[in-house]
N, C-alpha and C positions, 0 to 999 in steps of 0.2 A: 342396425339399431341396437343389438345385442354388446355389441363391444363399445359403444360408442358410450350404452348406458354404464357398462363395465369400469368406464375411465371416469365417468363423472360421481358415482356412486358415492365414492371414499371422501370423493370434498363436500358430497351433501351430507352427508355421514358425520361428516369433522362438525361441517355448520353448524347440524341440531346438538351434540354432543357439547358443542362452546355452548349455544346459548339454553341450553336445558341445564346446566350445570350452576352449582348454588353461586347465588349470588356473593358469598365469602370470597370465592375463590378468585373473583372477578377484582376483588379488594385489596387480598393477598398480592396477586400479580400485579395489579397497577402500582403497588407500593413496595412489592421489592425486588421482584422479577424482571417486569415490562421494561422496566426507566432505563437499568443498567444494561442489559441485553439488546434492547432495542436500539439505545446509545451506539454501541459497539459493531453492531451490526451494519446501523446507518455510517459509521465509521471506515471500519472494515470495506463495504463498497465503495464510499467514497476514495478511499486509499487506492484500490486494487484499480477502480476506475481510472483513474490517474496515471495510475503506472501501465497499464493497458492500452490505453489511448496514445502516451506517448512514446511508448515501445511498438507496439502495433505499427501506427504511422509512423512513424519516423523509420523503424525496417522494410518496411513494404516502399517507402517514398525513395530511400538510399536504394534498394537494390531496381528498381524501378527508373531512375531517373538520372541513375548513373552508372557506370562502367569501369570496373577495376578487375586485376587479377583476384580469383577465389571467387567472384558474384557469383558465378552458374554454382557451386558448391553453395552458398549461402542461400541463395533462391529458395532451395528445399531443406535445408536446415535449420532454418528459421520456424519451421513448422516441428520439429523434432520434439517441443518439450510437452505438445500436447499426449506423447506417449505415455507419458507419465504423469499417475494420479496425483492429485494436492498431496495427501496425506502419503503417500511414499517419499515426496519430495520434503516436507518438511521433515519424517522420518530419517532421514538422512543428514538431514542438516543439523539434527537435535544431536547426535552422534559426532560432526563432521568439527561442530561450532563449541563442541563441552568444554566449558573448564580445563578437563583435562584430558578434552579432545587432541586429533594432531593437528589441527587448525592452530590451535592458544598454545601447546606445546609448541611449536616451531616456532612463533614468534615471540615465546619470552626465552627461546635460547638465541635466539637471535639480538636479542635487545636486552640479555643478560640478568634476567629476572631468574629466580629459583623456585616460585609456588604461584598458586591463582592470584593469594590473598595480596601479592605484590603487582600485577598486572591482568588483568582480565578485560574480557570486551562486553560489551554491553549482552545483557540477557534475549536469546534471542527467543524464548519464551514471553510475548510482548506483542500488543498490539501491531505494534511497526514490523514484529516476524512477521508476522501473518500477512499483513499487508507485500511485505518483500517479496517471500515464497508464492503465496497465491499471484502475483501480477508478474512475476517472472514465468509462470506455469502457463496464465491463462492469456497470454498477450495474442497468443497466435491467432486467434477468434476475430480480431481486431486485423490481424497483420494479415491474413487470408482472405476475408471480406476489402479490404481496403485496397491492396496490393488488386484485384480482381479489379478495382474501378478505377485504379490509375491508370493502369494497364488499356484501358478501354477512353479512357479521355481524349480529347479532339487536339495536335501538337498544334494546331492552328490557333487556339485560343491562347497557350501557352506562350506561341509568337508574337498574337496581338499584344498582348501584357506589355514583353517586353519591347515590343515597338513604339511602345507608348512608353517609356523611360519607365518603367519599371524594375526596380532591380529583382535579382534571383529569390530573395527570402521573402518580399513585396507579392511575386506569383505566387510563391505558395500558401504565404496566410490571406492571398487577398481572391485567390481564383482557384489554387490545387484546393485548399482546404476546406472552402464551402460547398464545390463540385461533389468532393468526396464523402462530404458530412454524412450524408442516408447510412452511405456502407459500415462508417465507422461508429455510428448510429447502432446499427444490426450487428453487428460483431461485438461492439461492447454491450450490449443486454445479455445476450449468450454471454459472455465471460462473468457475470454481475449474476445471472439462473444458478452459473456452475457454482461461481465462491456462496452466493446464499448457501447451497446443497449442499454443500461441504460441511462435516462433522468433524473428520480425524484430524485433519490439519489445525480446525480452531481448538481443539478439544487438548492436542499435542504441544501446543503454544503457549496454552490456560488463558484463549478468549473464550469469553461465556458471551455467544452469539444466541440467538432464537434458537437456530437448529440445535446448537448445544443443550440450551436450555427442554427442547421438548423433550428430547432422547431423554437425560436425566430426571427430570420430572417423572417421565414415563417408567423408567428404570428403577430407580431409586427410591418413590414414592409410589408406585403404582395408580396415579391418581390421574386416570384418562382426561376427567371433564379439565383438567388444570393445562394438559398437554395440550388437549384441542385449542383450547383458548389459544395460547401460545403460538399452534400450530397455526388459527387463524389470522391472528396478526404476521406473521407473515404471509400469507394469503394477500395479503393488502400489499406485499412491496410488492409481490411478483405480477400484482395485476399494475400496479405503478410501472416497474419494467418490463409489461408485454404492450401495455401502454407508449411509453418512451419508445420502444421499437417501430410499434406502428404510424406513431407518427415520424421518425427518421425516415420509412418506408413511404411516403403518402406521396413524395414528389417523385419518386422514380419514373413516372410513366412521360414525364416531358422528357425522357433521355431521347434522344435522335436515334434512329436503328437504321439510319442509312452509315454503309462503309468509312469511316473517315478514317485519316492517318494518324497513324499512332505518333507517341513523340519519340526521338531517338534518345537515346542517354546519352549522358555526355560522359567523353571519357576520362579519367585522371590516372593519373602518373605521378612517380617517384615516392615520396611522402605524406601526398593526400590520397595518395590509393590504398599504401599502410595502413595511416588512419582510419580511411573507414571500412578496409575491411579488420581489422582493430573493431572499431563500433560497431560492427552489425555481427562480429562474434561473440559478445558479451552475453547477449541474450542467451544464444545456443549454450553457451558454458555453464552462465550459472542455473537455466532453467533445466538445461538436460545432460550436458558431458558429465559435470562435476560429480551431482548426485549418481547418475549410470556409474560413473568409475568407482564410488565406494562401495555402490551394487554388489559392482564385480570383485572388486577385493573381497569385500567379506563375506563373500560364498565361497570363495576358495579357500579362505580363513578355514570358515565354516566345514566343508566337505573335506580339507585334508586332516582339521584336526579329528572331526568323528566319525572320516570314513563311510560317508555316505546321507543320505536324506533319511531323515527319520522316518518312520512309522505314519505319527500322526501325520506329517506335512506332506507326504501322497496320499493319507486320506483326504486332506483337504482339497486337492491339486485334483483327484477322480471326483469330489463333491463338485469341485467349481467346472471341471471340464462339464459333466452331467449335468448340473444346472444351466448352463450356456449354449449346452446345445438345445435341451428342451425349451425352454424361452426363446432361442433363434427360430426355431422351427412354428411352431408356434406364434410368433410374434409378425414372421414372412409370411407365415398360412392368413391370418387374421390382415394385415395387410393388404396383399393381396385380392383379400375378399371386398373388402373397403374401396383399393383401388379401384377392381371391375364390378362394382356395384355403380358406382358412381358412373365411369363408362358407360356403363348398359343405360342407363335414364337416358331419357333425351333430349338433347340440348336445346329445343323448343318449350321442355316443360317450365311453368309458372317457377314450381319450387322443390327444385333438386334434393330430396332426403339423405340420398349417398354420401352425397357431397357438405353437406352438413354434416353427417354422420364424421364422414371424414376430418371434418374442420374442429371437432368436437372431441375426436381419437386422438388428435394432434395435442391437444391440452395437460394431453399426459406427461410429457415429456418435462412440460413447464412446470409440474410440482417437484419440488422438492420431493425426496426418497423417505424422508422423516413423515416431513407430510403424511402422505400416500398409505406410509406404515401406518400410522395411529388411523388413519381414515378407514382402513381394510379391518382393521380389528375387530369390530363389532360385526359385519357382514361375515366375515370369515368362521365366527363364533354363532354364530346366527342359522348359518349355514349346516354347520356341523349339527347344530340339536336337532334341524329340523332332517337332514339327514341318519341320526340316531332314532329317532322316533318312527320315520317309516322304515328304515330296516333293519333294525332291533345291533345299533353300534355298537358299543358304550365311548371310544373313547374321541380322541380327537382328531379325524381324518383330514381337513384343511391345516388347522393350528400345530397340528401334531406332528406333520412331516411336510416333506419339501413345496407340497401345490401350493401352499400359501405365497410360498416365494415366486414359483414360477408366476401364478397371478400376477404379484406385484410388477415382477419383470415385463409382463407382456403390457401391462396397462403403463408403464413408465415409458418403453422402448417400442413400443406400434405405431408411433407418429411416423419414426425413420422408415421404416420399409413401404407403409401408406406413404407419404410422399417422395419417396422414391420411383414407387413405381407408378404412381399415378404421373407422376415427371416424364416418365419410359414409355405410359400408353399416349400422353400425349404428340412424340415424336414417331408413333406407327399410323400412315395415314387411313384412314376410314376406307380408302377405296380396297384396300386387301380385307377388310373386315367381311364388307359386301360383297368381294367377290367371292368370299368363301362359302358364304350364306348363302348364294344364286346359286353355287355347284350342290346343293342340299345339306352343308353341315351345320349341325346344332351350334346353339350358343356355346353350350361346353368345348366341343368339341374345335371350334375356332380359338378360343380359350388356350386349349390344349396342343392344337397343332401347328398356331398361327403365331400365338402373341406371347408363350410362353419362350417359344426359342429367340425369337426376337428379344425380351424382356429379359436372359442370363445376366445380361451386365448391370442392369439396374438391380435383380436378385441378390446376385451373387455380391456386390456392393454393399446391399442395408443389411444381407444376413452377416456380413464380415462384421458392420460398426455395431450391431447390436451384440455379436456374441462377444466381443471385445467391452462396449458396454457391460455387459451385465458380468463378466469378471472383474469389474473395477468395481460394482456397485460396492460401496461402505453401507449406507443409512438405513435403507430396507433390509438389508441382510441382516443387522444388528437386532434389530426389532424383531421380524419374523421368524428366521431359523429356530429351526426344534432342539430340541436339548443335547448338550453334545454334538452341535453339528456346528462345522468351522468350514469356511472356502479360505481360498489365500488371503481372502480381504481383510475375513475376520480374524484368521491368525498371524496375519501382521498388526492388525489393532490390537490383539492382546498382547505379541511382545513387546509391542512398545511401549502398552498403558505398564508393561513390569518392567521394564527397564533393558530387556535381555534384545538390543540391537542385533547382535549378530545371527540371535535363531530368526529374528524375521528378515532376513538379508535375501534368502532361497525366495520365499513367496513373495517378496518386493521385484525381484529381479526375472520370475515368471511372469508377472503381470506387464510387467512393461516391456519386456519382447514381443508379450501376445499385441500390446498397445502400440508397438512399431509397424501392425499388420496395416493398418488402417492408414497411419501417417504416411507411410510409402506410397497407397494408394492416391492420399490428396497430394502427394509431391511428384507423381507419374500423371497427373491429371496438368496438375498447376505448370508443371514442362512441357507439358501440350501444348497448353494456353500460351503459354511465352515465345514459342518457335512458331 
C-alpha cells in the first residue's frame, strides 16, 4: 500500500496544485499556452503514430512473411534503434543535417553549389523533424508487439483467404491486419507514452509540446500552479492512450490456445530479395546505424584531440552509474515486494489489495517524467520541513541531493520489475510452494530458498531494463537534480542546448552501449520465438 500510495501521490499532488491555482493562470494558458502546445502535441503523435504503425507493421509483416538472404540479421535489428534515446538521436542529426553539416556539404559539392545561401535542405528543426526522428526511434514498440502476433497467427486462415480468390495484398489488409490490430494497438500507445515523454528531442527541434511547455514554465517562470495546469492536460492524453490501449487489448482472449501451424514464409530471389532486404534496412540505418556511426566518430574526434575524458564527464558517468544502481536496487526490492505480496493473498479472496496495489505501482510508468517531477515537488519539500523540525536540519535533505531523484526513479520504473516478476511467480507451480511449507519452512524462507533462485531471470531482466532506464531518463533528472549535479543525460542536454556537439558525443555514445544491453536481450528472446 506504501509504494503503491508513493506512485499516485505526485498526480494527486499535480491535481490540487492545477485546480487550487488562480484562476488567471487558467486564462493565461487557455489563450496562449494550451492552443499552440496542445495543437503540436496532438500533431506530433499523430505523425509519429503514422510512421510507427507503418514501419512497425510492415517490418515485422516483411521479415515474418517472407524469406530472403540477410532476414535472420534483420529479425534482430530491426529492434536496434530502440537503444537509442529520442534526444540522442535527434542530437545527432541536428549536427549530421547543419547547413554546414557534412550531410549539406557533400551534396552541394556534388551538385556544384559553393555556400548554404545557394542550396540547402529544409530545416530539420520543424515539426516534420520531430515527427521523422521520433517514429524512426520509436517504431520497434510496434514492430516487436506485432511481429509477436504474426508469428503466432493460424497459416490456415491465410490459405483460406486465398482459396477464395483472394489476392496477396487482399489477405493482408482484409485478414493479416485486422487479426493483428490489438498488438499493434498496444505497441503504438507505448511508442505515443514515449514521444509524449520526450523533452530533448522536441525541445532540440523548437516544437513547444506540453512537456516542453511544463519544463519551461517551471524553469523559467518558476510558477508551479501554471506547470501543474499544463502538466494536467496532458494527464488527459495519456489517460486517452492507456484508454486506446485497453481497448486494442479487450478482444485478445478469443485468441485460440490450442497448437496451430504457423505460416511458412515464402521465399524470393534475385531482385525482390534485394529489395526488400533494401526495405527492411532502412529503418535500422536511419534509426540507429547512422546516428551510432557519428557517435563514434566524434568521440574519437573528441578523445584524440584532448587526450582523454574530461573531469566533469566521469563526474557525470559515477553520478549516473550511482544513480542507476540505487534506483535498480530499490525499484527490484520494491517490486518484488508487490509481486509476493500479491502471491501471498489468496486467490479465493473477495478483493485482492496486492494486486491492486500492484495495478496501481504500474501507473507510474505511464506518467510522464515532467509530470512526476512537478507532481514530487511539493511532497519532497513537505517532507524536508517536517523532517527539519523534528531533527533540528536546516537544510534540504530530499531537494538538496540525490533521494529526490532516486524517488522519482523508483515510482516511474517499479511497474517493470512488479510485473516481471509477478509474470515469474506465476510460471512456479504452487505445488513447490506447499511442499516447502509441509517440510516446516516459513513464508520467508520459501521466499528465499524456493522462488527466489527460480525467479534469477525474471530479476535479473527488470533490474537490466530499469537500470538502463533510468540512465536515459531526461525529464525528471532535469527538474530534480541538486545544484551542480549532471548524469550523462543532463550533460548531453547542456551541450547541445550550447551548441558544442562534439563535447556531448562521449555521453551520447555511453548511453547507448548501456541501451544495447537490454536490446540484445529482447533480440536473444525474439530468436527464441522464431526457431
Amino acid at each position: 500500500m506504501a509504494v503503491a500510495f508513493l506512485v499516485v501521490l505526485p498526480v494527486l499532488v499535480l491535481a490540487g496544485h492545477a485546480l487550487m491555482a488562480d484562476s488567471s493562470h487558467w486564462a493565461h494558458l487557455a489563450s496562449y499556452v494550451l492552443p499552440q502546445a496542445m495543437w503540436n502535441t496532438l500533431l506530433l503523435l499523430l505523425g509519429v503514430g503514422i510512421v510507427c504503425a507503418a514501419l512497425g507493421t510492415g517490418s515485422a509483416w516483411l521479415v515474418t512473411a517472407y524469406d530472403f538472404p540477410g532476414r535472420s540479421v534483420l529479425t534482430w535489428a530491426l529492434l536496434l534503434p530502440l537503444a537509442v534515446p529520442t534526444y540522442i538521436v535527434a542530437f545527432a542529426y541536428l549536427d549530421l543535417m547543419h547547413p554546414i553539416g557534412p550531410v549539406q556539404t557533400f551534396l552541394r559539392a556534388v551538385l556544384g553549389y559553393d555556400s548554404p545561401r545557394q542550396f540547402r535542405l529544409p530545416d530539420l528543426r520543424s515539426l516534420q523533424g520531430a515527427i521523422f526522428i521520433l517514429g524512426f526511434v520509436l517504431y520497434p514498440y510496434v514492430y516487436l508487439a506485432t511481429r509477436v502476433m504474426f508469428m503466432s497467427q493460424a497459416a490456415s486462415l491465410l490459405e483460406a483467404a486465398r482459396t477464395l480468390g483472394a489476392s496477396r495484398r487482399e489477405v493482408f489488409r482484409e485478414v493479416v491486419i485486422p487479426l493483428a490490430r490489438p498488438a499493434i494497438v498496444v505497441g503504438l500507445s507505448l511508442a505515443l507514452l514515449e514521444a509524449l515523454n520526450d523533452i530533448g528531442a522536441s525541445e532540440f527541434l523548437g516544437v513547444q509540446t506540453l512537456t516542453v511547455s511544463v519544463y519551461t514554465t517551471w524553469t523559467t517562470r518558476s510558477d508551479l500552479g501554471a506547470a501543474a495546469q499544463i502538466a494536467l492536460a496532458m494527464l488527459c492524453i495519456i489517460i486517452v492512450l492507456i484508454m486506446l490501449e485497453r481497448h486494442g487489448r479487450r478482444r485478445q482472449r478469443f485468441a485460440s490456445t490450442q497448437r496451430m501451424r504457423p505460416m511458412q514464409p515464402r521465399r524470393l530471389r534475385g531482385l525482390a530479395a534485394f529489395g526488400a532486404l533494401a526495405l527492411g534496412a532502412v529503418p535500422v540505418l536511419l534509426g540507429f546505424a547512422i546516428p551510432s556511426a557519428y557517435l563514434v566518430g566524434e568521440t574519437f574526434n573528441r578523445l584524440n584531440l584532448v587526450g582523454g575524458v574530461s573531469e566533469q564527464l566521469l563526474r557525470a558517468l559515477t553520478n549516473t552509474l550511482f544513480l542507476a544502481t540505487t534506483a535498480t536496487l530499490l525499484a527490484v526490492a520494491c517490486g518484488l515486494m508487490l509481486a509476493w505480496a500479491s502471491r501471498s493473498m489468496r486467490e479465493s479472496a473477495r478483493f485482492n489489495l496486492p494486486r491492486a496495489c500492484v495495478r496501481l505501482a504500474s501507473l507510474g510508468y505511464a506518467v510522464p517524467g515532467t509530470v512526476l517531477a512537478i507532481g514530487l515537488l511539493t511532497p519532497l519539500l513537505f517532507t524536508d520541513r517536517m523532517l527539519g523540525q523534528l531533527f533540528g536540519y536546516p537544510g534540504l535533505l530530499l531537494m538538496g541531493s540525490t533521494a529526490g531523484l532516486v524517488i522519482a526513479y523508483i515510482i516511474r520504473f517499479v511497474a517493470i520489475p512488479a510485473g516481471s516478476i509477478e509474470a515469474g511467480l506465476t510460471r512456479i507451480p504452487p505445488s513447490l510452494e506447499q511442499a516447502s511449507r509441509l517440510l516446516g519452512e516459513s513464508s520467508g524462507g520459501t521466499l528465499r530458498r524456493v522462488h527466489l533462485p527460480l525467479l534469477k531471470p525474471a530479476l535479473a531482466a527488470s533490474a537490466l531494463l530499469v537500470f538502463v532506464d533510468t540512465m536515459k531518463e531526461l525529464p525528471a533528472t532535469l527538474l530534480l537534480r541538486p545544484l551542480n549535479f549532471d548524469t550523462l543525460a543532463t550533460w548531453l542536454y547542456a551541450e547541445a542546448a550550447r551548441g558544442t556537439y562534439e563535447e556531448g558525443a562521449v555521453a551520447a555514445l555511453a548511453i547507448v552501449v548501456a541501451g544495447l544491453l537490454p536490446v540484445i536481450l529482447l533480440a536473444r528472446t525474439d530468436l527464441r520465438m522464431d526457431s
